[in-house]
Backbone and ligand atoms as CSV (ligand in chain L), in Angstrom:
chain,resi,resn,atom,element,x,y,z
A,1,UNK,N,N,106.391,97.199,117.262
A,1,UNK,CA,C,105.573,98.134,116.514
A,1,UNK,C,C,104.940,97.404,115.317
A,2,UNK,N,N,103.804,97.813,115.311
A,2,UNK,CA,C,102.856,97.295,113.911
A,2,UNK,C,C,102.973,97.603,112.604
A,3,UNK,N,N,103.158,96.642,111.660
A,3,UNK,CA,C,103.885,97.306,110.273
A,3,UNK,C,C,102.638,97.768,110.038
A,4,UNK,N,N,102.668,98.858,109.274
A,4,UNK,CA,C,101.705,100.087,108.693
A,4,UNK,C,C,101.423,98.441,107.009
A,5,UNK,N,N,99.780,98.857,106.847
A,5,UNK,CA,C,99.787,98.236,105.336
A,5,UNK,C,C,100.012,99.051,104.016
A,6,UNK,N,N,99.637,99.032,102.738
A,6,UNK,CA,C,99.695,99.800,101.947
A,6,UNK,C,C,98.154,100.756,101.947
A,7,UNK,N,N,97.335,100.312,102.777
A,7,UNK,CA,C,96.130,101.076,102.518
A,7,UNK,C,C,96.285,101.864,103.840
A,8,UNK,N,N,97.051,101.541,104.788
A,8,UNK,CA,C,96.800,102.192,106.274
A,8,UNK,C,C,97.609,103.671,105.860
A,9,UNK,N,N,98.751,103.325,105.112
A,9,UNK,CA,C,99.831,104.564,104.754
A,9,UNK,C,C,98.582,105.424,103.862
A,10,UNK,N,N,98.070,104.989,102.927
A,10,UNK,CA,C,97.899,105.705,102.102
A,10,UNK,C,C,96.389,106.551,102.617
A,11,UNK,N,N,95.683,105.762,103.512
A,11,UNK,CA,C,94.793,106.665,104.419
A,11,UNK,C,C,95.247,107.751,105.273
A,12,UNK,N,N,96.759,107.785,105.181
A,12,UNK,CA,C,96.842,109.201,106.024
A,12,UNK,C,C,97.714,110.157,105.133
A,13,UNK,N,N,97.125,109.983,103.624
A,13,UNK,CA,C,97.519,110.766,103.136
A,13,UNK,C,C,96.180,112.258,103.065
A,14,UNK,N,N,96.597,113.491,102.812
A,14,UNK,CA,C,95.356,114.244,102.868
A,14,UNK,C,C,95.026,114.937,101.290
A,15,UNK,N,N,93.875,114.861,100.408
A,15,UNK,CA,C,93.928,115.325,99.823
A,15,UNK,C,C,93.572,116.697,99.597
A,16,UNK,N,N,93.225,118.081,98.534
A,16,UNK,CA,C,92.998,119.194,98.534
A,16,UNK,C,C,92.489,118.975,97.267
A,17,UNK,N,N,90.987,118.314,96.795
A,17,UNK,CA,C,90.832,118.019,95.469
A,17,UNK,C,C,90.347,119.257,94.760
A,18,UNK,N,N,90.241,119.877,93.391
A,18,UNK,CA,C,89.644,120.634,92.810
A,18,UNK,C,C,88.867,119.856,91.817
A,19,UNK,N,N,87.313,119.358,92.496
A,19,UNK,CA,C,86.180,118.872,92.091
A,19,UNK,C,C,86.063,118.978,90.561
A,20,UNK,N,N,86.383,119.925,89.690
A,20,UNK,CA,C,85.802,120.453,88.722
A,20,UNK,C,C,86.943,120.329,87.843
A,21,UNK,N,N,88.423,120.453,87.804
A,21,UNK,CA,C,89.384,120.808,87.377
A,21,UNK,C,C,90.248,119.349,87.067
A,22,UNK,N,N,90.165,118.999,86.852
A,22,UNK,CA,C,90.994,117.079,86.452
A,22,UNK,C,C,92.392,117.955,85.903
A,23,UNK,N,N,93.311,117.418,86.665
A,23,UNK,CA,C,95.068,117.562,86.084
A,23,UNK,C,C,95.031,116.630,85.120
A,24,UNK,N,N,94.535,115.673,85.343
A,24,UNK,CA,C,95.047,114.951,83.832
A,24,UNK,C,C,93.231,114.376,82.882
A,25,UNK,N,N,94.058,114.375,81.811
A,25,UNK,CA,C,92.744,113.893,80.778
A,25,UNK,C,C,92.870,113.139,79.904
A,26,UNK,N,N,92.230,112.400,79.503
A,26,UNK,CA,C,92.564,111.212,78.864
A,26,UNK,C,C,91.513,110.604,77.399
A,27,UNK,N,N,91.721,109.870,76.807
A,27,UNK,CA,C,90.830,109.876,75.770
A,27,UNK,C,C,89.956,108.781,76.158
A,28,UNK,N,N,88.646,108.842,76.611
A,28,UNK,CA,C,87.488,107.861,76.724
A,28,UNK,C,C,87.008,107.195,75.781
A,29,UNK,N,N,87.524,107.239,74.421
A,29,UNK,CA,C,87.001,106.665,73.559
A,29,UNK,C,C,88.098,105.402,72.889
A,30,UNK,N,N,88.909,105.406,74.291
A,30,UNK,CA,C,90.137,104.688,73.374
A,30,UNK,C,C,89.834,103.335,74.008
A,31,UNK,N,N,89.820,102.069,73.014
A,31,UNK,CA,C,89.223,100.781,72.587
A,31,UNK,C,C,90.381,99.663,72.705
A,32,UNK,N,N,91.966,99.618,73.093
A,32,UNK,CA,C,92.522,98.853,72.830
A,32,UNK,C,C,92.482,98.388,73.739
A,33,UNK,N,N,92.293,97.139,74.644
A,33,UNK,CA,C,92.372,96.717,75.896
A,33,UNK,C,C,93.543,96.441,76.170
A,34,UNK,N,N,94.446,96.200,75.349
A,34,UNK,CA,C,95.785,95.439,76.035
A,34,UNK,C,C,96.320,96.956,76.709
A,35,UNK,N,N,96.253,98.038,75.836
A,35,UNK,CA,C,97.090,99.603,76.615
A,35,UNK,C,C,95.961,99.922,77.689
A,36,UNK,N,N,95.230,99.630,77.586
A,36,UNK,CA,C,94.050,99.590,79.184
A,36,UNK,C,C,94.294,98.977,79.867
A,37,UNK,N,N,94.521,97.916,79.616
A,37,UNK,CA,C,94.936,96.966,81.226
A,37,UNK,C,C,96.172,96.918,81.957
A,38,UNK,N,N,97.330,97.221,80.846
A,38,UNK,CA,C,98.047,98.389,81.557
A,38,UNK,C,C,97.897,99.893,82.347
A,39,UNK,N,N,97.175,100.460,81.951
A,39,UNK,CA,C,97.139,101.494,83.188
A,39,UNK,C,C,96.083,101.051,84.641
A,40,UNK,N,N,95.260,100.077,84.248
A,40,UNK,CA,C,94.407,99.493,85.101
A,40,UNK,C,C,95.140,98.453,86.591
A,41,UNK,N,N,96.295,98.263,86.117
A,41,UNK,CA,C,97.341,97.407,86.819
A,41,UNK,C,C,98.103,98.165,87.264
A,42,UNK,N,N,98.593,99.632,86.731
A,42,UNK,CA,C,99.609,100.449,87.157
A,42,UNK,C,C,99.542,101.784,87.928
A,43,UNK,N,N,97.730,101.975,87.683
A,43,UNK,CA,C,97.504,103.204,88.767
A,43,UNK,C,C,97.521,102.864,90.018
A,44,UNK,N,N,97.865,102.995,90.878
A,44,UNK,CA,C,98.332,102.682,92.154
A,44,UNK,C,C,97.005,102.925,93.136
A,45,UNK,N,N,96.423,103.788,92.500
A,45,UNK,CA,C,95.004,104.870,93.050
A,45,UNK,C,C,94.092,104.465,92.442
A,46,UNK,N,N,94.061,103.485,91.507
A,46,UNK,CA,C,93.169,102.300,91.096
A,46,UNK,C,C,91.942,103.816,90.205
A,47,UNK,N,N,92.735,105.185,89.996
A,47,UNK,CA,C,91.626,106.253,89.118
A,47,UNK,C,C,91.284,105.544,87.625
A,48,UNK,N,N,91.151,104.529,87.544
A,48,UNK,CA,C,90.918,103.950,85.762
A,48,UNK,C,C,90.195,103.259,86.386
A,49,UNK,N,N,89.258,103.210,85.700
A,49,UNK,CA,C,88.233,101.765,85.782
A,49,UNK,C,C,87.774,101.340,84.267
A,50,UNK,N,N,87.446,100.484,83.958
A,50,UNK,CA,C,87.157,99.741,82.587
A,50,UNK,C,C,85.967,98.528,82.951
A,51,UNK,N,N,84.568,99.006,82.693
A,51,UNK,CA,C,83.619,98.041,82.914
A,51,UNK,C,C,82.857,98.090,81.335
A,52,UNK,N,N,82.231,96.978,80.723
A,52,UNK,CA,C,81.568,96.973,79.828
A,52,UNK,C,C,82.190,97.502,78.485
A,53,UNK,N,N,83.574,97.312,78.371
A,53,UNK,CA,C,84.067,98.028,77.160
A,53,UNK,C,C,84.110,99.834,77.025
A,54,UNK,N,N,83.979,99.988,78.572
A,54,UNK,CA,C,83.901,101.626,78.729
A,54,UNK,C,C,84.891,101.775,79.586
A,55,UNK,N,N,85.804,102.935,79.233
A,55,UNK,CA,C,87.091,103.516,80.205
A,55,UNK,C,C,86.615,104.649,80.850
A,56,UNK,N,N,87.176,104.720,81.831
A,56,UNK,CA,C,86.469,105.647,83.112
A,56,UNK,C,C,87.704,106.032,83.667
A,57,UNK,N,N,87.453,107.631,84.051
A,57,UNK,CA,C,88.711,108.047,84.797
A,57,UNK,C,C,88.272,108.996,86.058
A,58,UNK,N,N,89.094,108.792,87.378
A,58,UNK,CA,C,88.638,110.000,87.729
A,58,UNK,C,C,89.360,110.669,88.836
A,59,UNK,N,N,90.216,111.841,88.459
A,59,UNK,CA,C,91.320,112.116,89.510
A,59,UNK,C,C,91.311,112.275,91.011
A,60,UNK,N,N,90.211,112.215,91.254
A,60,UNK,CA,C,89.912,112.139,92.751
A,60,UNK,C,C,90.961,111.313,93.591
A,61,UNK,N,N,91.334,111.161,94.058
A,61,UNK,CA,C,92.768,110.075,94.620
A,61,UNK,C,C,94.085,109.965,94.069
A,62,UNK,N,N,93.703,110.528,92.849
A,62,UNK,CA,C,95.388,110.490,92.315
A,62,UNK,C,C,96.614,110.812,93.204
A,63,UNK,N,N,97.134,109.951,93.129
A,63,UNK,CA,C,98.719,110.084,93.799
A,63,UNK,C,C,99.513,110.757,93.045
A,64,UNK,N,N,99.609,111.410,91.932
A,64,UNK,CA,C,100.069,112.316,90.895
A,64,UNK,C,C,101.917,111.986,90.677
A,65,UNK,N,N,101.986,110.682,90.731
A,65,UNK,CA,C,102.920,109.411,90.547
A,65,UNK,C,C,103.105,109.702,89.017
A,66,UNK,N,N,102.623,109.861,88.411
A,66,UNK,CA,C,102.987,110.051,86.562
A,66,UNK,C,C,102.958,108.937,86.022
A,67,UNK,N,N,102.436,107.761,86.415
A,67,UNK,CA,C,102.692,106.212,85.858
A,67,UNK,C,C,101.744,106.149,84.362
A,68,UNK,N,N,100.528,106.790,84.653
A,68,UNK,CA,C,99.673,106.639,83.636
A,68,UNK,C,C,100.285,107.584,82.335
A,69,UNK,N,N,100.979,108.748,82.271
A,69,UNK,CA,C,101.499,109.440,81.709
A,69,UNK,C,C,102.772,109.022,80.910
A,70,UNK,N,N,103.558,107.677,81.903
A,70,UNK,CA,C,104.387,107.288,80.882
A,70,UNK,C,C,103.917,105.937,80.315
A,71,UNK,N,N,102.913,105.341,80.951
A,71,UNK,CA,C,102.905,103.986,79.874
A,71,UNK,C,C,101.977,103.967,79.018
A,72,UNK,N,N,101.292,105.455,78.909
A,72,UNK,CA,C,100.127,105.303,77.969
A,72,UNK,C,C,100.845,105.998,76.466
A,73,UNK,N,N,102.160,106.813,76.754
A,73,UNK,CA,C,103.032,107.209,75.441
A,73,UNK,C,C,101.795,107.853,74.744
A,74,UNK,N,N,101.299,108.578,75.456
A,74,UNK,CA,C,100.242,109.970,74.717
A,74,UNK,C,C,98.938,109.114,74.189
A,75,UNK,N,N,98.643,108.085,74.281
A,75,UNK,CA,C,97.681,106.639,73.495
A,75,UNK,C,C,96.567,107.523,74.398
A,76,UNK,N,N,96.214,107.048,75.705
A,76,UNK,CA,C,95.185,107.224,76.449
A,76,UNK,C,C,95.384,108.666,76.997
A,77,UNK,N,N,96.173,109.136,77.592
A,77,UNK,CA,C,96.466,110.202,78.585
A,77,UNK,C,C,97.219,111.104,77.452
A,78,UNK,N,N,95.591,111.976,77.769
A,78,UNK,CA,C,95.973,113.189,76.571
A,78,UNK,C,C,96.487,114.611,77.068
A,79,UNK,N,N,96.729,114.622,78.249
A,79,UNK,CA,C,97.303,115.804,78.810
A,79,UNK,C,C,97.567,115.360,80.486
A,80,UNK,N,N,98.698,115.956,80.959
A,80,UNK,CA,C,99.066,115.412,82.730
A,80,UNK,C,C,99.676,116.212,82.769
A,81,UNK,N,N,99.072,117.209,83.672
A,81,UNK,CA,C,100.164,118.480,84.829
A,81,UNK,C,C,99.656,117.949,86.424
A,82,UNK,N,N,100.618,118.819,87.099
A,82,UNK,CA,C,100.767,118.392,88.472
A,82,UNK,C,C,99.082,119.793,88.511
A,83,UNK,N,N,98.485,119.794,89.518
A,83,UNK,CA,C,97.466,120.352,90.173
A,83,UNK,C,C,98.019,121.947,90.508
A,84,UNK,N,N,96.986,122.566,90.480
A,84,UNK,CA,C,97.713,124.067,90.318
A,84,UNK,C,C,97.891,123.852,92.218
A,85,UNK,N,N,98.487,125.433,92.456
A,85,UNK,CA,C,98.627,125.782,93.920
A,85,UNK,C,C,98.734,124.794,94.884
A,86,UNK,N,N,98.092,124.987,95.577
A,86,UNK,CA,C,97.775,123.873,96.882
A,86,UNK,C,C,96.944,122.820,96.931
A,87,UNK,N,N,96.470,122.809,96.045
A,87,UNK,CA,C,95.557,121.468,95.609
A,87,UNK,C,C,96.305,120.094,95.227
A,88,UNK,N,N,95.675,118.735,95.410
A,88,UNK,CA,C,96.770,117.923,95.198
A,88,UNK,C,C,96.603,117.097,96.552
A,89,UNK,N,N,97.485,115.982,96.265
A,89,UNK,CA,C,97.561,115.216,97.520
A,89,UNK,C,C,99.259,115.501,98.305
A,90,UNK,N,N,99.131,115.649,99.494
A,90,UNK,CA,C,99.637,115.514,100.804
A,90,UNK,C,C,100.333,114.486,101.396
A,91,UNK,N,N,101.534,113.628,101.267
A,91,UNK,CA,C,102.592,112.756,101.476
A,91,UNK,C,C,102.243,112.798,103.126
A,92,UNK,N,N,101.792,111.869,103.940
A,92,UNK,CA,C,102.149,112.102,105.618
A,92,UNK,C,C,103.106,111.003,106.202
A,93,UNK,N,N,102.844,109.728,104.979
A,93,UNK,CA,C,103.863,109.249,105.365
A,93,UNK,C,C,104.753,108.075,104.471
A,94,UNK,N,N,106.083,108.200,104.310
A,94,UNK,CA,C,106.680,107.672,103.316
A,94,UNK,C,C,107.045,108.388,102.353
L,1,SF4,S1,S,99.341,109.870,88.128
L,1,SF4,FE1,FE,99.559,107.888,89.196
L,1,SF4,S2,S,97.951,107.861,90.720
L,1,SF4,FE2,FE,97.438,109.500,89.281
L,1,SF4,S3,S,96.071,108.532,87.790
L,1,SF4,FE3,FE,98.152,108.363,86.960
L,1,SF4,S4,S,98.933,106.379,87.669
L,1,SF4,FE4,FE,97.114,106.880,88.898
């Protein structure tokens, strides 16, 4: 049997996004790169991006893992709840 990769697993995950509604929020105006390149290394779902001295977020893919929530210690990530109802991503495998 063929080992599954980390992108093959995570393609059969399903999401239920609410377009409009971001579970988590974060401060865009925050300038320190060293606490940026930590969450840039630690979202798993790669939702941070940092081009041109600009931080970018965007929950679309979130794996709702909480990583950004604990290493940003309230710095960047100014609010993180899990997704209301049924919305959210879908575990299929692992
Ligand atoms: S909860 Fe996890 S997957 Fe979602 S943005 Fe934070 S680190 Fe990325």
């Amino acid at each position: 049997m063929k080992k599954m990769t980390i992108e093959d697993k995570l393609g059969l995950n399903i999401f239920h996004v609410d377009e409009e509604n971001s579970h988590i929020e974060i401060d865009k105006d925050f300038t320190d790169e060293k606490e940026i390149q930590k969450l840039l290394l630690a979202c798993p779902a790669e939702c941070y991006k940092y081009n041109d001295g600009k931080l970018s977020f965007s929950h679309l893919g979130c794996l709702e893992c909480g990583t950004c929530r604990v290493l940003s210690h309230g710095k960047i990530v100014k609010k993180w709840k899990y997704p209301i109802g049924e919305v959210g991503v879908t575990y299929r495998q692992g």
